[in-house]
CHARMM-style PDB file with segment names, atoms N, HN, CA, C and O in Angstrom:
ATOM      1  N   UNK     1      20.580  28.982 -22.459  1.00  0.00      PROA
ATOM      2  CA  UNK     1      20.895  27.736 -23.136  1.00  0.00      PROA
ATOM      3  C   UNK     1      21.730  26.855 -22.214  1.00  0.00      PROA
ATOM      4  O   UNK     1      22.628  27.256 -21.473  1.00  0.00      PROA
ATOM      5  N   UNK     2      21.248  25.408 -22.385  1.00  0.00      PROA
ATOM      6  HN  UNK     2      20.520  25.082 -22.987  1.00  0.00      PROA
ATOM      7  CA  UNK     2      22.058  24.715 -21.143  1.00  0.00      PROA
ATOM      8  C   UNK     2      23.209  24.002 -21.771  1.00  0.00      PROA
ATOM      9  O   UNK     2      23.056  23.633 -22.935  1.00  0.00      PROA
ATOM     10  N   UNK     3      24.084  23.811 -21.305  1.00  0.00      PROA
ATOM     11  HN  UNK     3      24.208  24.111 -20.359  1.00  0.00      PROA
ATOM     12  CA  UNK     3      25.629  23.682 -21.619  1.00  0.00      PROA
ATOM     13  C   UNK     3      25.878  22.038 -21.779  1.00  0.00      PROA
ATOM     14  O   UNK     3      24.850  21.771 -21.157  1.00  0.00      PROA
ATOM     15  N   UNK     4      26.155  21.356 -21.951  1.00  0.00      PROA
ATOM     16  HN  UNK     4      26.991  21.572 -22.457  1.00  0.00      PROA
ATOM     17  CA  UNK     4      26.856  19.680 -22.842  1.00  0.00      PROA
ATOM     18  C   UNK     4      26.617  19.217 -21.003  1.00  0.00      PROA
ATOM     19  O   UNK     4      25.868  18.381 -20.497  1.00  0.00      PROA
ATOM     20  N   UNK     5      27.668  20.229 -20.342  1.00  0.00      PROA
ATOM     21  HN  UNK     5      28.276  20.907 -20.753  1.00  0.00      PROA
ATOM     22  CA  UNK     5      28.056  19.701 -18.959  1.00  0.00      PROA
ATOM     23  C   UNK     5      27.036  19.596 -18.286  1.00  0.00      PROA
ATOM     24  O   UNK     5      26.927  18.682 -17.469  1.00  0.00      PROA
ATOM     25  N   UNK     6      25.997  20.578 -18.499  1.00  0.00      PROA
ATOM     26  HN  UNK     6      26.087  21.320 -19.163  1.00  0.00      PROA
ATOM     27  CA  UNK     6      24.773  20.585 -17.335  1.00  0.00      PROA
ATOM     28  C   UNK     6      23.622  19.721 -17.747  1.00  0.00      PROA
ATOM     29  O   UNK     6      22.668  19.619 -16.975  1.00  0.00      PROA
ATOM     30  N   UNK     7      23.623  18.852 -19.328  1.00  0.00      PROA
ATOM     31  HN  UNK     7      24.398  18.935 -19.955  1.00  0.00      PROA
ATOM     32  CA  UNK     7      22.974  17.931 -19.561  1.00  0.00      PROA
ATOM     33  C   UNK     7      23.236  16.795 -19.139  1.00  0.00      PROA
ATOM     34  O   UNK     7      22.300  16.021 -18.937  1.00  0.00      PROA
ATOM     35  N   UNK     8      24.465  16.425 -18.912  1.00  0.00      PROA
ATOM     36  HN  UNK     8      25.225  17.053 -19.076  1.00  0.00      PROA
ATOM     37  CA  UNK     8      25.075  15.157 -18.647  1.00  0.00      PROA
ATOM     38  C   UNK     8      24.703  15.031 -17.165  1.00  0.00      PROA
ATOM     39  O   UNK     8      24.095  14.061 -16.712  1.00  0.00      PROA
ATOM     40  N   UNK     9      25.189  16.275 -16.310  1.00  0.00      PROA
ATOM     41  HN  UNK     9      25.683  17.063 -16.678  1.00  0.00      PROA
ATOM     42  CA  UNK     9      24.961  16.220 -14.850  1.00  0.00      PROA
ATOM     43  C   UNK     9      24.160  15.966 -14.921  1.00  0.00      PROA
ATOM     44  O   UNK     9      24.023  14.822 -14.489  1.00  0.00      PROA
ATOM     45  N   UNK    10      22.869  16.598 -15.453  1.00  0.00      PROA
ATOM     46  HN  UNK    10      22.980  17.528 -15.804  1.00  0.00      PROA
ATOM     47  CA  UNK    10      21.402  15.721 -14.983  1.00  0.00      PROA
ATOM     48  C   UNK    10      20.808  14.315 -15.137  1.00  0.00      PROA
ATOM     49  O   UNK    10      19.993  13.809 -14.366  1.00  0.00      PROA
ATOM     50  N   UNK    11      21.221  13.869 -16.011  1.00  0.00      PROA
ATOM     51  HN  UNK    11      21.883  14.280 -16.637  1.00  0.00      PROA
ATOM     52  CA  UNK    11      21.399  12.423 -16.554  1.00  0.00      PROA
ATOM     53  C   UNK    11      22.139  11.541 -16.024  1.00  0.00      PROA
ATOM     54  O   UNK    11      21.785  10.383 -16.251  1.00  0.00      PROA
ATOM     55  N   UNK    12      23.282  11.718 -15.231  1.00  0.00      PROA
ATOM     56  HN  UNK    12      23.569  12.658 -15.048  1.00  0.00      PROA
ATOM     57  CA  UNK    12      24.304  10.478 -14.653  1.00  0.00      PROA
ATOM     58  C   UNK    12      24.018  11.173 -13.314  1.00  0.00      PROA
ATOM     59  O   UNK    12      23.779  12.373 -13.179  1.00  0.00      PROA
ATOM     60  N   UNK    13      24.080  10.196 -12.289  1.00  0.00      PROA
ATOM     61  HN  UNK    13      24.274   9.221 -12.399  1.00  0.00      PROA
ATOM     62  CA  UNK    13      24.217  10.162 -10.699  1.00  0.00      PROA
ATOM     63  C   UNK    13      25.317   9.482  -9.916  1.00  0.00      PROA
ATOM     64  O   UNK    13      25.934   8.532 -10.397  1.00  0.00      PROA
ATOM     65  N   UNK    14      25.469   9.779  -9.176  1.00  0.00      PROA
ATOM     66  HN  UNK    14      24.967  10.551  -8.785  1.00  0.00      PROA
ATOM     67  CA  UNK    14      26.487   9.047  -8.263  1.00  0.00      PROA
ATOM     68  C   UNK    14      26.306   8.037  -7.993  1.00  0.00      PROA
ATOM     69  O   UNK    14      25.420   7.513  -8.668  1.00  0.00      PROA
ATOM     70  N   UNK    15      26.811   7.344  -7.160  1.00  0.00      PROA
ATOM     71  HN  UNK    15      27.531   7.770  -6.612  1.00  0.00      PROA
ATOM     72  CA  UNK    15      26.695   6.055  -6.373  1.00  0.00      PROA
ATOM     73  C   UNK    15      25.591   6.834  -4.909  1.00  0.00      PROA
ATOM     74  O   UNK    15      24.393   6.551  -4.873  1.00  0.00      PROA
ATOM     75  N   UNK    16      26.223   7.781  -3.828  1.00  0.00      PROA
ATOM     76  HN  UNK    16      27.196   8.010  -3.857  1.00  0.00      PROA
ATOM     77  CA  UNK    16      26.076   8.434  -3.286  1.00  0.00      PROA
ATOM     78  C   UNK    16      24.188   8.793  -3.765  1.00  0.00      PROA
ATOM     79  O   UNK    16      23.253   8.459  -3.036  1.00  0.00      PROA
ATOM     80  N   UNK    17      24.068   9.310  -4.730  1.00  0.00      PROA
ATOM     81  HN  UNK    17      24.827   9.581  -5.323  1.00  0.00      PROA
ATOM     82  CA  UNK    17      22.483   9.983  -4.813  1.00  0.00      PROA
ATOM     83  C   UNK    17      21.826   8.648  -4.957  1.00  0.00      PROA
ATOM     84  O   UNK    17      20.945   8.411  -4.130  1.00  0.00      PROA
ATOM     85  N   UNK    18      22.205   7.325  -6.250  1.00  0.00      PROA
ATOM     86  HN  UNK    18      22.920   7.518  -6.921  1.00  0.00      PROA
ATOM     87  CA  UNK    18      21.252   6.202  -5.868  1.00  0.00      PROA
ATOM     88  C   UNK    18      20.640   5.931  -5.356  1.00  0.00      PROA
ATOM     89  O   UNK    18      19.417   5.838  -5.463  1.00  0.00      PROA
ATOM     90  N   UNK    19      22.060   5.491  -3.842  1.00  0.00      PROA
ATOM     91  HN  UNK    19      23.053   5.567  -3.755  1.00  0.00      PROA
ATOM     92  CA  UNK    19      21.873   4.835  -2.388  1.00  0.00      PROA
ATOM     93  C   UNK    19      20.439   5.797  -2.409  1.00  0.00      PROA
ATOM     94  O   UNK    19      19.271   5.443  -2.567  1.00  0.00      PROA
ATOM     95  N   UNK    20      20.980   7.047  -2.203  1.00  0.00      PROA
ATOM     96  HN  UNK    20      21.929   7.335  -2.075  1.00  0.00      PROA
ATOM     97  CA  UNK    20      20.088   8.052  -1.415  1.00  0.00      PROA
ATOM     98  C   UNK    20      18.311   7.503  -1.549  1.00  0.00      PROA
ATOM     99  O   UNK    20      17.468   6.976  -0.824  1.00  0.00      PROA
ATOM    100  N   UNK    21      18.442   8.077  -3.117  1.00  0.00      PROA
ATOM    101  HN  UNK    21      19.127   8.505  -3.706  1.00  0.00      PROA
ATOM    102  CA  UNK    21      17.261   7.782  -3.733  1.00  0.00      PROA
ATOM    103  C   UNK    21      16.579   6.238  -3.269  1.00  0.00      PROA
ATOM    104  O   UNK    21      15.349   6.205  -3.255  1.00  0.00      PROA
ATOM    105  N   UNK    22      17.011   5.501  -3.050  1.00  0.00      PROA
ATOM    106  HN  UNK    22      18.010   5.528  -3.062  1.00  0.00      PROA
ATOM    107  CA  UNK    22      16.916   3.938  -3.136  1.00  0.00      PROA
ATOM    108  C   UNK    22      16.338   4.039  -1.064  1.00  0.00      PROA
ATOM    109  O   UNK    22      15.222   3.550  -0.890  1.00  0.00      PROA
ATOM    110  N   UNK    23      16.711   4.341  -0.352  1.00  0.00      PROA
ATOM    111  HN  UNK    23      17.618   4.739  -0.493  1.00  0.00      PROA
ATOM    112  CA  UNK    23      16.672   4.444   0.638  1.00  0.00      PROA
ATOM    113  C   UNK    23      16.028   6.056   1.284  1.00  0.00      PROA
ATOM    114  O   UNK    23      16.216   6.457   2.433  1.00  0.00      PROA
ATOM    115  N   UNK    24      15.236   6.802   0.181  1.00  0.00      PROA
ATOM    116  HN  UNK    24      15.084   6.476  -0.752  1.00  0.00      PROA
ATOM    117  CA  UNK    24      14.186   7.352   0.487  1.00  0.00      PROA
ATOM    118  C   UNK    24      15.236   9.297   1.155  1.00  0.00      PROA
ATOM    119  O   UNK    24      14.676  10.382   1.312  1.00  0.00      PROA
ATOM    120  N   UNK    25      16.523   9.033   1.333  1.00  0.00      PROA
ATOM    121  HN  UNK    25      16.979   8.152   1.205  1.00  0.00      PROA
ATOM    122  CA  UNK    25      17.090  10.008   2.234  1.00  0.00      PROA
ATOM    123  C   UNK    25      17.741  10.770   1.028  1.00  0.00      PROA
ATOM    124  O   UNK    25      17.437  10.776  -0.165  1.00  0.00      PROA
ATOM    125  N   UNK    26      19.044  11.609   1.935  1.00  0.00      PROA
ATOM    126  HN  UNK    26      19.292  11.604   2.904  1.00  0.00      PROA
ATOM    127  CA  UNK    26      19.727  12.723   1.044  1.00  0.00      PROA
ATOM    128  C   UNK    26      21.230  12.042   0.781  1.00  0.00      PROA
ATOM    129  O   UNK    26      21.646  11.227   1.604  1.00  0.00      PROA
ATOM    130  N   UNK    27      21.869  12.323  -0.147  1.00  0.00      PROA
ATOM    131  HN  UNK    27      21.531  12.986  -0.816  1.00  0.00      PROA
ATOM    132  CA  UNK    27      22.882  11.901  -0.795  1.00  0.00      PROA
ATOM    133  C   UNK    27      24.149  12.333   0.092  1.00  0.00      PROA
ATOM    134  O   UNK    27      25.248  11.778   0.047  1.00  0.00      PROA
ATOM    135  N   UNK    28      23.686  13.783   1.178  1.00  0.00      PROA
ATOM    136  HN  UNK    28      22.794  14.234   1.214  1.00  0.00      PROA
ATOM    137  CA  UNK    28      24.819  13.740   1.990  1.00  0.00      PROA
ATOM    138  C   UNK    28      24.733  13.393   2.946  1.00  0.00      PROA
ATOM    139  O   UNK    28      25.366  13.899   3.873  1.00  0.00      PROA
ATOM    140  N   UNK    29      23.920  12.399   3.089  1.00  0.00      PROA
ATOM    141  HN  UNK    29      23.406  11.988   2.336  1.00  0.00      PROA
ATOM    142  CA  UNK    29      23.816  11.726   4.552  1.00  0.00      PROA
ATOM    143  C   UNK    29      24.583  10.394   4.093  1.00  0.00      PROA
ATOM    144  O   UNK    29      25.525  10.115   4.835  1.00  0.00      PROA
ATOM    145  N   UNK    30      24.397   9.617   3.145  1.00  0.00      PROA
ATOM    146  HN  UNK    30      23.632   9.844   2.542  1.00  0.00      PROA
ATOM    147  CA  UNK    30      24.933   8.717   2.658  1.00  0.00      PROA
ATOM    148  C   UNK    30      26.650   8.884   2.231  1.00  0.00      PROA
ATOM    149  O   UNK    30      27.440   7.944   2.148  1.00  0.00      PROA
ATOM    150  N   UNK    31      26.893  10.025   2.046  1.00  0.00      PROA
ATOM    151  HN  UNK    31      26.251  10.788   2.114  1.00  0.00      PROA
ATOM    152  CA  UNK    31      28.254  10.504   1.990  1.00  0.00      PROA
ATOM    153  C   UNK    31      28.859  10.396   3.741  1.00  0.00      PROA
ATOM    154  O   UNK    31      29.670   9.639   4.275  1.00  0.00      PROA
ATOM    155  N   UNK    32      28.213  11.277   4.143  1.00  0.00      PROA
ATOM    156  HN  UNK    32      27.554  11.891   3.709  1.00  0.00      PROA
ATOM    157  CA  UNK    32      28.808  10.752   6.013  1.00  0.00      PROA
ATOM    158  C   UNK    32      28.761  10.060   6.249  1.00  0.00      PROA
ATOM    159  O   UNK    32      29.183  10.006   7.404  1.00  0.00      PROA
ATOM    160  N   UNK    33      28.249   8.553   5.673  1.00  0.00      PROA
ATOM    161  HN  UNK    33      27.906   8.597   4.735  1.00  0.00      PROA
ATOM    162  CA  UNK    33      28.358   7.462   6.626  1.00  0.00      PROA
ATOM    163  C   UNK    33      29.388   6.859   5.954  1.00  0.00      PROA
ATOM    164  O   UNK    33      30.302   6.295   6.556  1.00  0.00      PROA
ATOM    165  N   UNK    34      29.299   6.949   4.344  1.00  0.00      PROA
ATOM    166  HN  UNK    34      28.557   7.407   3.855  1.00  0.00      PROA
ATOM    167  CA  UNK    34      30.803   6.517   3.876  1.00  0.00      PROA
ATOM    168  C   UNK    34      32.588   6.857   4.450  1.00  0.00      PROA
ATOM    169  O   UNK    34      33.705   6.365   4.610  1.00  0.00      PROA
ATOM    170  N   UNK    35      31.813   7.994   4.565  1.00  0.00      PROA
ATOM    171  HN  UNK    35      30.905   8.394   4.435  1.00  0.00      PROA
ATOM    172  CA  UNK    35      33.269   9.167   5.182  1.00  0.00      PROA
ATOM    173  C   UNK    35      33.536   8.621   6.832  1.00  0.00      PROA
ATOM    174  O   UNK    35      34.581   9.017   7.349  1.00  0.00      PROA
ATOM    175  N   UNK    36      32.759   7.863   7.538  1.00  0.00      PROA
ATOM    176  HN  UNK    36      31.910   7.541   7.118  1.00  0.00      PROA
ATOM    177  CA  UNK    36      32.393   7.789   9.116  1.00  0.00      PROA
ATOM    178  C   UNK    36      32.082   8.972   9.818  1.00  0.00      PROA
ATOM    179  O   UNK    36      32.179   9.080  11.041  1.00  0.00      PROA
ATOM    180  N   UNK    37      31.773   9.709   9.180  1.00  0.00      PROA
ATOM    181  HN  UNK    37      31.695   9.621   8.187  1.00  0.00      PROA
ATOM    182  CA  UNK    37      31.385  10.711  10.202  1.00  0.00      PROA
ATOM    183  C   UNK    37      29.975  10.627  10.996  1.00  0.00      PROA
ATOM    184  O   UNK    37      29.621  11.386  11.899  1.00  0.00      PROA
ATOM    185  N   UNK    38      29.289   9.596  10.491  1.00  0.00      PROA
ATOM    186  HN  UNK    38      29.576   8.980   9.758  1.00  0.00      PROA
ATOM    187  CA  UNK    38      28.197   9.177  11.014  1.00  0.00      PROA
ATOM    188  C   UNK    38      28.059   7.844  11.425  1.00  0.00      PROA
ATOM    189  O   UNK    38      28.306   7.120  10.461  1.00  0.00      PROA
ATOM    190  N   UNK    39      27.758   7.161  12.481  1.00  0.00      PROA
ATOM    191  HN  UNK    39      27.557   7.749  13.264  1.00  0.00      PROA
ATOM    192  CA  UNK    39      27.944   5.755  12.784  1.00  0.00      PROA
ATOM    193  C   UNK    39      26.325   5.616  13.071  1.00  0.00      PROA
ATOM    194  O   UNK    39      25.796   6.051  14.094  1.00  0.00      PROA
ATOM    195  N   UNK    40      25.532   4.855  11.873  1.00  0.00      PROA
ATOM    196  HN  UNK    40      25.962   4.502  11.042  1.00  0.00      PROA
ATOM    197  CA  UNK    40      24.988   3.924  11.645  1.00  0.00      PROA
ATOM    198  C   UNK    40      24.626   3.179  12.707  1.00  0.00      PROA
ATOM    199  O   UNK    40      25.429   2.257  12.557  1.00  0.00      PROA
ATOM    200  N   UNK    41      23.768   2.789  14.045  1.00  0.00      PROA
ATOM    201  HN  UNK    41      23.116   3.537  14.166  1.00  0.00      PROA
ATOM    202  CA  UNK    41      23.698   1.503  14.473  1.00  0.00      PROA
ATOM    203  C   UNK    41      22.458   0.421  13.845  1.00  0.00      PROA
ATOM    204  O   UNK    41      22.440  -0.806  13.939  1.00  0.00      PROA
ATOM    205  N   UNK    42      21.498   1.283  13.215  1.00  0.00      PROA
ATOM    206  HN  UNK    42      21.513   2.280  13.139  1.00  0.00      PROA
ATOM    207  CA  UNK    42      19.979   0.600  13.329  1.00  0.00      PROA
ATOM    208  C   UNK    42      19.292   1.351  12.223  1.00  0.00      PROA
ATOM    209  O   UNK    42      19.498   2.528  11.928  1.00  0.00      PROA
ATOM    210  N   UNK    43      18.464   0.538  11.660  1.00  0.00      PROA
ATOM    211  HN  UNK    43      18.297  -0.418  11.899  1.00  0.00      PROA
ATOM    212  CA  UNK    43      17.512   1.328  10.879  1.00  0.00      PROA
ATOM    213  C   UNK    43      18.015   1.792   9.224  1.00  0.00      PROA
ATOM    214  O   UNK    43      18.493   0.960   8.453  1.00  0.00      PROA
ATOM    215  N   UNK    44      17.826   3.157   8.875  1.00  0.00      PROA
ATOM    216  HN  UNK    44      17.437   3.833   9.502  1.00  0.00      PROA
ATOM    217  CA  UNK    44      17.695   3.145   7.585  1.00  0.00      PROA
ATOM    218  C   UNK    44      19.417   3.126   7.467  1.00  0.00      PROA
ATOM    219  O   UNK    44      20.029   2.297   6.794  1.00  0.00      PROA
ATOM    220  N   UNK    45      19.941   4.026   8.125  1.00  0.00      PROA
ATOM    221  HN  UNK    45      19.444   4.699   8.672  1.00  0.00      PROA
ATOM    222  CA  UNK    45      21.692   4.185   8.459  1.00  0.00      PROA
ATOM    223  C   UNK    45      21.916   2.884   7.901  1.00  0.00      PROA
ATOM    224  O   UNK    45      22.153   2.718   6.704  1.00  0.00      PROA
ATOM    225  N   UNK    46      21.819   1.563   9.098  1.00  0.00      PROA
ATOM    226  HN  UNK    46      21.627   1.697  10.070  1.00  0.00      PROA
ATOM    227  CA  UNK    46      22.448   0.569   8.465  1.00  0.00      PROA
ATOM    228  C   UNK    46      22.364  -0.225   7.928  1.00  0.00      PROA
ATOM    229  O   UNK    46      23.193  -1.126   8.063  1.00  0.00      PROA
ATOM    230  N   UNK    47      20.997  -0.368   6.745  1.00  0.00      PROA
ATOM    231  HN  UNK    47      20.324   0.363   6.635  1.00  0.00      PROA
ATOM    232  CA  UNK    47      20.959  -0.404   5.812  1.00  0.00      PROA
ATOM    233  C   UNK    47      22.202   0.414   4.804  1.00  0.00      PROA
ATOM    234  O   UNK    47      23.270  -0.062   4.421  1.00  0.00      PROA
ATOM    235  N   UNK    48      21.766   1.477   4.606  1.00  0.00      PROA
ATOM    236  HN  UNK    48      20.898   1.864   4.917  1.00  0.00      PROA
ATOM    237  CA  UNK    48      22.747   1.899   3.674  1.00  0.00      PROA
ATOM    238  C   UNK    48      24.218   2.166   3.996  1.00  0.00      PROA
ATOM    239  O   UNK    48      24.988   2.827   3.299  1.00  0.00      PROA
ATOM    240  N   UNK    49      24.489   1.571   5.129  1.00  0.00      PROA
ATOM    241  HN  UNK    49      23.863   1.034   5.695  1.00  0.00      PROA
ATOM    242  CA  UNK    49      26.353   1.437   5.374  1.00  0.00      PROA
ATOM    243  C   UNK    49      26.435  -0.065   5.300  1.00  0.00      PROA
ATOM    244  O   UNK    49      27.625  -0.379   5.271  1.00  0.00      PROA
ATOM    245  N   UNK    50      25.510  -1.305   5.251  1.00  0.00      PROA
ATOM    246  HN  UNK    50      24.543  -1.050   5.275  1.00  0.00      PROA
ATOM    247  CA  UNK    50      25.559  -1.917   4.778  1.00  0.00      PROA
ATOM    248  C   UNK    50      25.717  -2.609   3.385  1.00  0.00      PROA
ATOM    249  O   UNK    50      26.415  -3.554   3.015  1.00  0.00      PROA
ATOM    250  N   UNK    51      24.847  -1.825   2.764  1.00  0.00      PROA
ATOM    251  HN  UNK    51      24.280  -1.058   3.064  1.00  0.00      PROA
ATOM    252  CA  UNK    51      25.136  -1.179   1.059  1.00  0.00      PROA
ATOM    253  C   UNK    51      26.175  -1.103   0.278  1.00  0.00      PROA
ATOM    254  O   UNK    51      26.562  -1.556  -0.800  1.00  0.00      PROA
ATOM    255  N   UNK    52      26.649  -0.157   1.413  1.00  0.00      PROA
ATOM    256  HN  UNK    52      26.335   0.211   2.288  1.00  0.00      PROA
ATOM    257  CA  UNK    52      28.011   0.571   1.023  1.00  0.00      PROA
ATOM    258  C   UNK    52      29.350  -0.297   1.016  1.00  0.00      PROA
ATOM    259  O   UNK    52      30.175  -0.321   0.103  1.00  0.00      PROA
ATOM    260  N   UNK    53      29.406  -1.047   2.288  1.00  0.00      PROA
ATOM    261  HN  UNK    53      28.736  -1.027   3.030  1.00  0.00      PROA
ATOM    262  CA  UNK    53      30.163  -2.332   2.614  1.00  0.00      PROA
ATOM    263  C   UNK    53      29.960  -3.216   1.116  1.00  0.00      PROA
ATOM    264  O   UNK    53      30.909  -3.521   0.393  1.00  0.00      PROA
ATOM    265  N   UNK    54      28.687  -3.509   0.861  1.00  0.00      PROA
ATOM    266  HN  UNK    54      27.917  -3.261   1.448  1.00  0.00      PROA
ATOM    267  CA  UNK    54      29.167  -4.755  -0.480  1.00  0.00      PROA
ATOM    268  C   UNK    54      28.965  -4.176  -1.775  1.00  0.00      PROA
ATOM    269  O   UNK    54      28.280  -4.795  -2.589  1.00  0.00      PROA
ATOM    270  N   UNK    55      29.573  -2.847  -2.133  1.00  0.00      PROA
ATOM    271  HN  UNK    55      30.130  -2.344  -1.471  1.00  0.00      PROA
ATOM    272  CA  UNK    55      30.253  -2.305  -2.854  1.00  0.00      PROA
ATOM    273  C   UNK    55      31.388  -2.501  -3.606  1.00  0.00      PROA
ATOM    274  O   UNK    55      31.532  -2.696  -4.813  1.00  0.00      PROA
ATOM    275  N   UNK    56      32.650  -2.365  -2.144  1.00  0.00      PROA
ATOM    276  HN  UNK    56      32.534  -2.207  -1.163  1.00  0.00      PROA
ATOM    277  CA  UNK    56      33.720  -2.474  -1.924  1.00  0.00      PROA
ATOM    278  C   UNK    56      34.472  -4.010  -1.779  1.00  0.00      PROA
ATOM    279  O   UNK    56      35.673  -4.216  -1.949  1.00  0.00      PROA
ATOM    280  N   UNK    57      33.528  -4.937  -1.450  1.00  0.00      PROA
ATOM    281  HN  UNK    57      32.552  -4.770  -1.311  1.00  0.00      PROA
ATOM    282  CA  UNK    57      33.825  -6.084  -1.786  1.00  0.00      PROA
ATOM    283  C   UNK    57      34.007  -7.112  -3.178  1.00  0.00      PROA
ATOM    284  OT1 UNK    57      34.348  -8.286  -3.037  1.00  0.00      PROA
TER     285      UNK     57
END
């Protein structure tokens, strides 16, 4: 039997899985570029650190 918590998890997403989803990739790739552990110059990257930038604005 699945639990209140593990219905909801499946139903709400992050910001993080969206992006992901929205831009075809994985949710922890989109987490490293938030975090900088990944620098973005070109392509799908900066797209979605671009993204991410008008978020926060």
């Amino acid at each position: 039997m699945e639990t209140l918590a593990q219905k909801i998890k499946e139903k709400s997403a992050t910001v993080y899985q969206v992006i992901a989803k929205k831009h075809n990739t994985d949710a922890e790739y989109v987490g490293k570029i938030a975090r900088g552990e990944r620098k973005p110059v070109r392509g799908k990257g900066l797209k979605i650190l671009k993204e991410l930038k008008s978020l926060t604005k």
